[in-house]
C-alpha positions in Angstrom: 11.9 -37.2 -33.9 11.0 -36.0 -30.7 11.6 -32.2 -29.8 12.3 -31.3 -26.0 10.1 -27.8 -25.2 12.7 -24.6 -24.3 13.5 -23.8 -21.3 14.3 -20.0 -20.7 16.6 -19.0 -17.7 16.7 -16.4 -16.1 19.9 -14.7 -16.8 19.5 -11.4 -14.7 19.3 -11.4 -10.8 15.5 -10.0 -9.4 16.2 -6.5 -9.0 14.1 -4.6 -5.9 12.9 -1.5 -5.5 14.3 0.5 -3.1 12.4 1.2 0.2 13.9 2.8 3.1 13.4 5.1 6.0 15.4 6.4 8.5 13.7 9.1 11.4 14.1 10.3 15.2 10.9 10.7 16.9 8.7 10.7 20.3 6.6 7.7 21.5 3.2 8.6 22.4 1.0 5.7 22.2 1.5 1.8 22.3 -1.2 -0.4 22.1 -1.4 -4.4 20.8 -3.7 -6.2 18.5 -5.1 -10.2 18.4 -1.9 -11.2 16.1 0.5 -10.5 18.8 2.2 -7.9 17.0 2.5 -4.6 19.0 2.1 -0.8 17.7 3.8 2.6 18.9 2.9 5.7 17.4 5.5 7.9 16.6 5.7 11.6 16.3 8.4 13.4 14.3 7.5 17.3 15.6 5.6 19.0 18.8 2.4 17.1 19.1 -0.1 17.7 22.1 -1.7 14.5 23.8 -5.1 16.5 22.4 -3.9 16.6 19.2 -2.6 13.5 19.0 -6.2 11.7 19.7 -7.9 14.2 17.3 -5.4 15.1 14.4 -6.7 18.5 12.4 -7.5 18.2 8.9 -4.2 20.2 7.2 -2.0 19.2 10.0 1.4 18.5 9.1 3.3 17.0 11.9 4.4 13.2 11.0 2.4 10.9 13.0 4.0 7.4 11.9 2.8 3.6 12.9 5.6 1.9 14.1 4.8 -2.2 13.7 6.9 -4.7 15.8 6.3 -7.8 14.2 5.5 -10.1 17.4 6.6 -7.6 19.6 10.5 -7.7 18.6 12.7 -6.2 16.4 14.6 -8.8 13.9 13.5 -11.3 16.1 15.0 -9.8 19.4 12.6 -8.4 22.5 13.1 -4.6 23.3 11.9 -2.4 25.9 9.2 0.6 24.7 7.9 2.9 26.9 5.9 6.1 26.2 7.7 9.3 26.3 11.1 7.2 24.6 12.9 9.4 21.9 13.9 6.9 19.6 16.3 6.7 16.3 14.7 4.0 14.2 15.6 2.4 10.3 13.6 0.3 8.4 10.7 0.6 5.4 7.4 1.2 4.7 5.1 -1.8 4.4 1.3 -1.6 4.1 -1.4 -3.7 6.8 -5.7 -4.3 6.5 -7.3 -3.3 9.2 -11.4 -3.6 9.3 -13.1 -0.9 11.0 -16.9 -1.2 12.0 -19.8 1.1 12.8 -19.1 0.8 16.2 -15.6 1.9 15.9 -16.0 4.7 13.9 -18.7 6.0 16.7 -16.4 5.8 19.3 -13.5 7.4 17.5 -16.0 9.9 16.5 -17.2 10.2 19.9 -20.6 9.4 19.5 -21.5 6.0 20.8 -24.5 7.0 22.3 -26.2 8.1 18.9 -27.3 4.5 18.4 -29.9 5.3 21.4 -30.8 8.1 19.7 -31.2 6.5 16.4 -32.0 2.9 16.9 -32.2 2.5 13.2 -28.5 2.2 13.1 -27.9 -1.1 15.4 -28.3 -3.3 12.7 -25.9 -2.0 11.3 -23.1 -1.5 14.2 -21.0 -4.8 13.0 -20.8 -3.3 9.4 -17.3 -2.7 7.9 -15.5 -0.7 6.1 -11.9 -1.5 4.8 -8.6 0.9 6.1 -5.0 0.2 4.5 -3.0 1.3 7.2 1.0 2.7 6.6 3.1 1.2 9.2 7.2 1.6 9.5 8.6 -1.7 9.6 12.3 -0.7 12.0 15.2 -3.5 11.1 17.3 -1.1 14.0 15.7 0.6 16.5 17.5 3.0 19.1 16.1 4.5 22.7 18.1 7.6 22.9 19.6 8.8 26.0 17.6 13.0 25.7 15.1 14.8 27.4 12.5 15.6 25.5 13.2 19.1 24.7 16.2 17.9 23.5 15.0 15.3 20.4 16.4 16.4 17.3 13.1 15.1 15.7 13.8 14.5 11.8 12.9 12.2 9.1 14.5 11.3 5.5 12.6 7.9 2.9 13.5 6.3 -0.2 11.2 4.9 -2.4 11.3 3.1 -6.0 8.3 1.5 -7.6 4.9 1.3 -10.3 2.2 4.1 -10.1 -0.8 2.5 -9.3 -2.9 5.5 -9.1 -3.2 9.1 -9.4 -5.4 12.0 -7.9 -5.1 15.4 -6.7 -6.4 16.8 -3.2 -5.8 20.0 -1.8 -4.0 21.8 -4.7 -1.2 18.9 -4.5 -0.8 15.7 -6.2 -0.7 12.3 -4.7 0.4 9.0 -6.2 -0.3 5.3 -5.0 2.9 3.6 -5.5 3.6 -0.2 -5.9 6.4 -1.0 -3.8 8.8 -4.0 -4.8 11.3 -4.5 -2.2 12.9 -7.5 -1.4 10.4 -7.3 2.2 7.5 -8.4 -0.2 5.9 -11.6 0.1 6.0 -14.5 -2.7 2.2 -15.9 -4.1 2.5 -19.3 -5.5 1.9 -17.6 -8.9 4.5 -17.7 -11.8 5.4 -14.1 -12.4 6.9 -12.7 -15.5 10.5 -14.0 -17.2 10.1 -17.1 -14.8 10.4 -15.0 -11.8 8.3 -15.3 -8.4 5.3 -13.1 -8.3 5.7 -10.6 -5.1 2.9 -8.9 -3.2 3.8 -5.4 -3.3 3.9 -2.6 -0.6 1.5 0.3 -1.4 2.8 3.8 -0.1 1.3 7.2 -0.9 3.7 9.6 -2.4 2.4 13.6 -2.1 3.7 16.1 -4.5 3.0 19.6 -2.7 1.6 22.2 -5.3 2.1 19.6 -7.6 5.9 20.1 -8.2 9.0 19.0 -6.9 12.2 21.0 -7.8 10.1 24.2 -8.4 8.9 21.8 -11.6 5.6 20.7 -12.8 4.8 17.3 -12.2 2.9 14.6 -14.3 2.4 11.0 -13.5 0.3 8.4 -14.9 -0.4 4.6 -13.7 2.3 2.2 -14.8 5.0 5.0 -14.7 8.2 4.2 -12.9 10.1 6.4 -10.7 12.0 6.5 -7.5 11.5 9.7 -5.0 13.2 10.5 -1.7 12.0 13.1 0.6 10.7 13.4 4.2 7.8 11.0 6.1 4.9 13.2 6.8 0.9 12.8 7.5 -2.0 13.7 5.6 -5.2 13.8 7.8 -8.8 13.7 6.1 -12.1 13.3 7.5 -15.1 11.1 6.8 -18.6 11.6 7.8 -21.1 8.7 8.7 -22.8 8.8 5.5 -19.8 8.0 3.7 -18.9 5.4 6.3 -22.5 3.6 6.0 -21.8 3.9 2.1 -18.5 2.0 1.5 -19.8 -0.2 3.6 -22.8 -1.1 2.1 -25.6 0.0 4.2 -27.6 2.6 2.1 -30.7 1.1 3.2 -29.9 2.0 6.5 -29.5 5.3 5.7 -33.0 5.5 3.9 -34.6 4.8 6.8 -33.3 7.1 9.7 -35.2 9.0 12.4 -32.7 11.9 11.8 -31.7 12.2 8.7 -29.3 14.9 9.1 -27.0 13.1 11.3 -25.0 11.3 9.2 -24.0 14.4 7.7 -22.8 15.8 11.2 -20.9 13.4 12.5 -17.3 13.7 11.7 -14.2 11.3 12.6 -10.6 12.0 11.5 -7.9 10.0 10.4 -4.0 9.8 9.7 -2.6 8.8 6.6 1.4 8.5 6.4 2.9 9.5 3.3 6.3 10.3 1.7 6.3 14.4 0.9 8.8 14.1 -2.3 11.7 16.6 -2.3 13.4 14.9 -5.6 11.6 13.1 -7.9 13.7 10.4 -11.1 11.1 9.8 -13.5 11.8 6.7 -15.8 11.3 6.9 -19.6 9.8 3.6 -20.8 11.6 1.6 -23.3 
């Protein structure tokens, strides 16, 4: 007698996370890279042009990365200009971006410390690995105010899988896995015969480690879905921790000036979502 294998169906629709932002902000910077898609950063609060290119540790203005997926929004061409106030929807989506020696020099300001230290050229093509935040718009606005006038504001979903935990600062942050239906499909069987998705990775801050005037405690592999407003957390990185995660100890082993690496600072932006309300999910 021959027997025919099962076949299980699926018999409930994919369900997606949730994964959506909605904000009025100023254009201050617009720039382009190799794949044809274009960049604006966004700022949702009063941000000088000399705190815009060097963002204080602490700060807590929004700075956000606006992507434009070959320069167009849905599809369509727009106009962008710096100084537009603009009223954009969309979600959060996560990009790669490689930085090397030589870049973090020059955002650090210090290009010419190569002369000083010739030990380092070997190493100025060396790279470290960024995950950059980026807002993804599906509608984007240019409203018709002055400046003075922006009524600058910012609200986000999110639903997803903790990936990872820490605290910083007195407050606690989670990596969250983000499933929307934005993600990208591998060529991998996922689980109950669905398609395997490449998540969105988005860092969620608890301030004081609470939301609701309540404790909060997360672990990897917890579910939940948070809402709250798009902020920034800026940190800074010294060279030595540069030339580290990207592999070059034995650079630093052998340097004229040892005590550089220590002195030389850069800073960077990191958008997150600052929860306000917080839906844990028991596990079945």
């Amino acid at each position: 007698m021959r027997i025919t294998p099962a076949v299980f169906h699926i018999t409930t629709p994919e369900r997606f996370d949730s994964n959506q932002v909605d904000f009025t902000g100023l254009v201050t910077k617009i720039w382009a890279r190799s794949t044809g898609d274009v960049f604006a950063r966004i700022t949702i609060g009063e941000v000088s042009d000399e705190e815009e290119d060097n963002p204080e540790p602490g700060a807590i203005d929004a700075r956000l990365t606006l992507q434009l997926p070959n320069g167009q929004v849905n599809g369509q061409d727009i106009s962008l200009l710096k100084g537009d106030a603009l009223h954009v929807t969309g979600y959060l989506s996560d990009i790669t971006q490689w930085e090397t020696l030589r870049d973090f020099l020059l955002k650090a300001r210090q290009i010419g410390l190569v002369e000083r230290i010739p030990e380092l050229a070997p190493a100025i093509d060396a790279q470290v690995k960024r995950m950059v935040t980026c807002v993804i718009p599906e509608t984007l606005e240019v409203l018709n105010v002055k400046v003075g006038q922006i009524n600058a504001r910012s609200t986000a979903r999110l639903e997803g899988v903790v990936a990872r935990v820490w605290e910083y600062g007195g407050h606690l942050f989670v990596r969250l896995a983000v499933y929307d239906h934005h993600t990208l499909v591998t060529n991998s069987p996922g689980n109950n015969g669905r398609e395997r998705r490449i998540p969105h990775y988005v860092t969620v801050q608890f301030p004081n480690e609470q939301v609701d005037d309540r404790g909060v405690n997360l672990k990897p592999k917890d579910r939940i879905r948070v809402s709250g407003l798009l902020g920034s957390r800026v940190y800074s990185e010294n060279l030595r921790s540069f030339m580290l995660s990207a592999h070059k100890a034995d650079v630093l082993a052998n340097l004229s000036d040892g005590q550089a690496p220590d002195e030389v600072w850069t800073a960077y932006v990191q958008t997150c979502l600052v929860a306000q309300k917080l839906i844990q999910y028991t596990k079945k």
